[in-house]
Backbone as CSV, one residue per row, in Angstrom:
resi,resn,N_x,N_y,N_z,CA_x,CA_y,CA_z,C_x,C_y,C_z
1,UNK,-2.721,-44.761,0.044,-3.466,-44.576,1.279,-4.349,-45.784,1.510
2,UNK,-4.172,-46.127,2.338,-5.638,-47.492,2.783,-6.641,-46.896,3.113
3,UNK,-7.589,-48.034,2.135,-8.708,-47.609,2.037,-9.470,-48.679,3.064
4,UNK,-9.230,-48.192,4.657,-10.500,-48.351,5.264,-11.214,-47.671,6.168
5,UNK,-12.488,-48.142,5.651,-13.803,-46.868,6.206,-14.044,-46.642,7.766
6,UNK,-13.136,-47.454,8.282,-13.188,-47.618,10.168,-12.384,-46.463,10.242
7,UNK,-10.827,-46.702,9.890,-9.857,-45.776,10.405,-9.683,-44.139,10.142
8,UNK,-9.806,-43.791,11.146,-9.630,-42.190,11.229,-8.172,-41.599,12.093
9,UNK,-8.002,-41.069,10.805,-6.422,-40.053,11.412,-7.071,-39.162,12.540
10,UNK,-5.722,-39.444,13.585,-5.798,-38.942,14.888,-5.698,-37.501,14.987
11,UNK,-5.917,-37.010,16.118,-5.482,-35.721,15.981,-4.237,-35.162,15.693
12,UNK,-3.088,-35.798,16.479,-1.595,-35.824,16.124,-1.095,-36.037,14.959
13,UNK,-1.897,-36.845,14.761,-1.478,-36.982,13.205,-1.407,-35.498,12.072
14,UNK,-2.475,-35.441,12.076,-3.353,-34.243,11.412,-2.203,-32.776,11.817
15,UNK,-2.280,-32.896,13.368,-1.524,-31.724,13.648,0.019,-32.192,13.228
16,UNK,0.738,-33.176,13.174,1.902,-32.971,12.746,1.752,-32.666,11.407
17,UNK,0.765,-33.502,10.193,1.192,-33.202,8.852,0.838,-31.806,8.961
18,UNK,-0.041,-31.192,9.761,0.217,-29.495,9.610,1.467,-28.887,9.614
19,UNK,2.171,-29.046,10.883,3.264,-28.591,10.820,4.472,-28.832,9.607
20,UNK,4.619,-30.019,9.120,5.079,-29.964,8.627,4.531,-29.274,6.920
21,UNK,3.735,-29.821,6.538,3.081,-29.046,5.646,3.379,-27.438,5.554
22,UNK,3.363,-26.662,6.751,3.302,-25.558,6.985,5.267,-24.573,7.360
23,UNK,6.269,-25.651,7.075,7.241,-25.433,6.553,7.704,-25.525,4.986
24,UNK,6.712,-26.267,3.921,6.378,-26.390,2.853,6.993,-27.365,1.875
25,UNK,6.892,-29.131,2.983,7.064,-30.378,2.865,5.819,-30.911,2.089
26,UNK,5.413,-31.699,1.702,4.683,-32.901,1.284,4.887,-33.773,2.153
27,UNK,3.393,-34.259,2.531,3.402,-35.447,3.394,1.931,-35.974,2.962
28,UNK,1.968,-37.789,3.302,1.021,-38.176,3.137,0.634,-38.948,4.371
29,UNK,-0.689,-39.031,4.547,-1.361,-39.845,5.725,-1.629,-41.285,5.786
30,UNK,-1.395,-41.993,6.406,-1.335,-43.569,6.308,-0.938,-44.224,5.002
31,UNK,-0.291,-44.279,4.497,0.288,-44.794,3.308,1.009,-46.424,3.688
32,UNK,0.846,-46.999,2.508,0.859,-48.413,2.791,2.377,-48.917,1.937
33,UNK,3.272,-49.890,2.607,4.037,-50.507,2.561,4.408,-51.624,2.894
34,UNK,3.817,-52.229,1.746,3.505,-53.592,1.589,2.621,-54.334,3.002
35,UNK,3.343,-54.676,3.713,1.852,-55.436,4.391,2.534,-54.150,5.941
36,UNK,2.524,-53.476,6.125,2.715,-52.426,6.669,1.989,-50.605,5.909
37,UNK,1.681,-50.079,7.571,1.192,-49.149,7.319,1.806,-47.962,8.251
38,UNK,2.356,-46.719,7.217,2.771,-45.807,8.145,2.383,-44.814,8.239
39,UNK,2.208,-44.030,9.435,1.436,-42.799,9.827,1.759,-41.724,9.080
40,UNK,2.648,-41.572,8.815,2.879,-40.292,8.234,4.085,-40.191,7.243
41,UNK,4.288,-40.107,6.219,4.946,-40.559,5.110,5.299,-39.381,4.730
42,UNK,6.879,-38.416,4.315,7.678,-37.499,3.823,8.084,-38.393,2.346
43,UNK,7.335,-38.336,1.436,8.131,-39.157,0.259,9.532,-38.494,-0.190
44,UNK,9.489,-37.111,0.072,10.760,-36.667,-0.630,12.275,-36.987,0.275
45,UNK,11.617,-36.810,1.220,12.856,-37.693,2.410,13.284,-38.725,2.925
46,UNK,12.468,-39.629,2.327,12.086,-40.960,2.452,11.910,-41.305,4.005
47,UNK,10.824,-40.400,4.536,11.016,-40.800,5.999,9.618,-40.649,6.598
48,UNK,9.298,-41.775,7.218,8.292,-42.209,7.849,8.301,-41.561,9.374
49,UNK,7.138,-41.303,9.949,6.847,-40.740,11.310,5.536,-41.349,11.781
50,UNK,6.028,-42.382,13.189,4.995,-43.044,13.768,4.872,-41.970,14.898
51,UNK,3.568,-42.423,15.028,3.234,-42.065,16.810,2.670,-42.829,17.421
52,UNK,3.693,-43.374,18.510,3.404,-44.104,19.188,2.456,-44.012,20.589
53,UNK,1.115,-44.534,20.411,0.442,-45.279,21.681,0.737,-45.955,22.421
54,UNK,0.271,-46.470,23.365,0.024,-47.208,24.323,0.696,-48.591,23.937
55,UNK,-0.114,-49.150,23.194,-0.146,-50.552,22.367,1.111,-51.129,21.918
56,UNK,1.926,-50.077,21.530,3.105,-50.026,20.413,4.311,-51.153,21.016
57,UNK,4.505,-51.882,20.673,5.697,-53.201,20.845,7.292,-52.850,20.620
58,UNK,7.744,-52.869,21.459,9.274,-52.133,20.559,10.136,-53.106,20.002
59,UNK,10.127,-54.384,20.129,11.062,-55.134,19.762,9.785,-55.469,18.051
60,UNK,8.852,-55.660,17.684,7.964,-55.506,16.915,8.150,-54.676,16.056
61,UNK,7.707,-53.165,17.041,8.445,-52.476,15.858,9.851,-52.046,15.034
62,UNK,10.681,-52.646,16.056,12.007,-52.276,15.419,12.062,-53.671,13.946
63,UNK,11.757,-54.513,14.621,11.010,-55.649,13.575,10.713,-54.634,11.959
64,UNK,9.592,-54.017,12.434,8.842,-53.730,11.448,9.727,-52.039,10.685
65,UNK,10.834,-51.474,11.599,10.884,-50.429,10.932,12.277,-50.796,9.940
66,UNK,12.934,-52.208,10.312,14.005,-52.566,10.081,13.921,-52.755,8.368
67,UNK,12.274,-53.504,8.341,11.531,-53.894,6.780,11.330,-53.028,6.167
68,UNK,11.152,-51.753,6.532,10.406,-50.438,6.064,12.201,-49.995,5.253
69,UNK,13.456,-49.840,6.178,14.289,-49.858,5.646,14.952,-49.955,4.534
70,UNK,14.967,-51.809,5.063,15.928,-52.637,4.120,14.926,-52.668,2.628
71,UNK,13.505,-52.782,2.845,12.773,-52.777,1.498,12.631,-51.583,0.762
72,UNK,12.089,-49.997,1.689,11.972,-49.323,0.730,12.794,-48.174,0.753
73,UNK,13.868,-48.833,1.688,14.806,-46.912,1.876,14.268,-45.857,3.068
74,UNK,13.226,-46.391,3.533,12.195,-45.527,4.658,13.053,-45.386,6.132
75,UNK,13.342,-44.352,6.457,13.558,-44.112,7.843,12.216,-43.926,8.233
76,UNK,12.061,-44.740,9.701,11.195,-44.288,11.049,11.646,-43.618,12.000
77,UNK,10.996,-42.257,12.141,10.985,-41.782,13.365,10.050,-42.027,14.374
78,UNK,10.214,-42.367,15.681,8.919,-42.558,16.431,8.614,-41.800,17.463
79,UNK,7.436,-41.339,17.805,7.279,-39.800,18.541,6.065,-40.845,19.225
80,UNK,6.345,-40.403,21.005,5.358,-41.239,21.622,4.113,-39.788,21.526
81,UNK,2.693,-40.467,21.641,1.895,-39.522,21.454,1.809,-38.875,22.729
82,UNK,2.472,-38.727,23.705,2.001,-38.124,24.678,3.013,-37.348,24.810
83,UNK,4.314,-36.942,23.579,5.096,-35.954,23.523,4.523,-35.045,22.553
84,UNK,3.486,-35.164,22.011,3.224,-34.450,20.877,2.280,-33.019,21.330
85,UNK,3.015,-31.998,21.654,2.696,-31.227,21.927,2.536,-29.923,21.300
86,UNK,1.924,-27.979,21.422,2.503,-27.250,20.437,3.672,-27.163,20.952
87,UNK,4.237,-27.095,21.785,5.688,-26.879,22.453,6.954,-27.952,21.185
88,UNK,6.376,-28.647,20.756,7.236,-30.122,20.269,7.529,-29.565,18.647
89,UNK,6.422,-28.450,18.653,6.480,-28.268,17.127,8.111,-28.070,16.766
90,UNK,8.574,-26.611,16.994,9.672,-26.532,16.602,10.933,-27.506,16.616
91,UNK,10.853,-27.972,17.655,11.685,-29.311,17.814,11.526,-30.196,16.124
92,UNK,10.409,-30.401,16.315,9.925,-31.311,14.835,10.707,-31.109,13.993
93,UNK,9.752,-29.864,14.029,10.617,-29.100,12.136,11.552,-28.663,11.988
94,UNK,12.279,-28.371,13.027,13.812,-28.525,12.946,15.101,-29.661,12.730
95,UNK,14.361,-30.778,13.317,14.719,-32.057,12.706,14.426,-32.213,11.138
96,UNK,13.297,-31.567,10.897,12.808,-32.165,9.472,13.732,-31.296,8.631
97,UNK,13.758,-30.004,8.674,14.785,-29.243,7.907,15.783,-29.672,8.080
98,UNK,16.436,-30.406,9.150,18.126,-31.095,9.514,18.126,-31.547,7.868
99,UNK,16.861,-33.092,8.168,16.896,-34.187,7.389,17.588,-33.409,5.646
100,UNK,16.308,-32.315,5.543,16.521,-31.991,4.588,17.654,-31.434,3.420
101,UNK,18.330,-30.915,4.535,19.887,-30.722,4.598,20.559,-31.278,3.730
102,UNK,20.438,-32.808,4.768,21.173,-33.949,4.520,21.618,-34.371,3.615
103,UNK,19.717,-34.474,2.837,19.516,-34.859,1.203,19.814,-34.235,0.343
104,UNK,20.342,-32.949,0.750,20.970,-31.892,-0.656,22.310,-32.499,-1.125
């Protein structure tokens, strides 16, 4: 987890690792990869979940999710934050159980 004292997990954030948490995943909050940082980290699935703002670059990040990849095995999913709704939940965790599937 990075340790800095500025950054505070968003609300989305928080509410997705609920949800998922609350299908009875492990997830961690900002976790660091190598000179990259991802929002929301499934270690057992190896799969990363951004949410994307405003700010967010797409040719950048495909840049950056390509590294997350090829270095640590990490899929990115990216969820713009202004889809993140309770309506979105099930959607979510139905993807996430897909994933889980997968990995059996």
């Amino acid at each position: 987890m990075r340790d800095d004292p500025f950054k505070q997990n968003t609300a989305n954030q928080l509410r997705i690792k609920s949800w998922i948490e609350d299908i009875g995943i492990g997830v961690i909050l900002e976790e660091d990869f190598g000179k990259y940082v991802v929002d929301i980290y499934i270690p057992d699935l190896l799969l990363g979940i951004e949410i994307d703002g405003p700010y967010h670059l797409k040719k950048r990040d495909q840049v950056r999710d390509e590294y997350l990849k090829d270095s640590f095995g990490i899929d990115i999913w990216r969820i713009p934050d202004k889809d993140i709704r309770v309506s979105y939940r099930d959607e979510l965790t139905g993807l996430i159980m897909d994933r889980v599937k997968e990995m059996e």
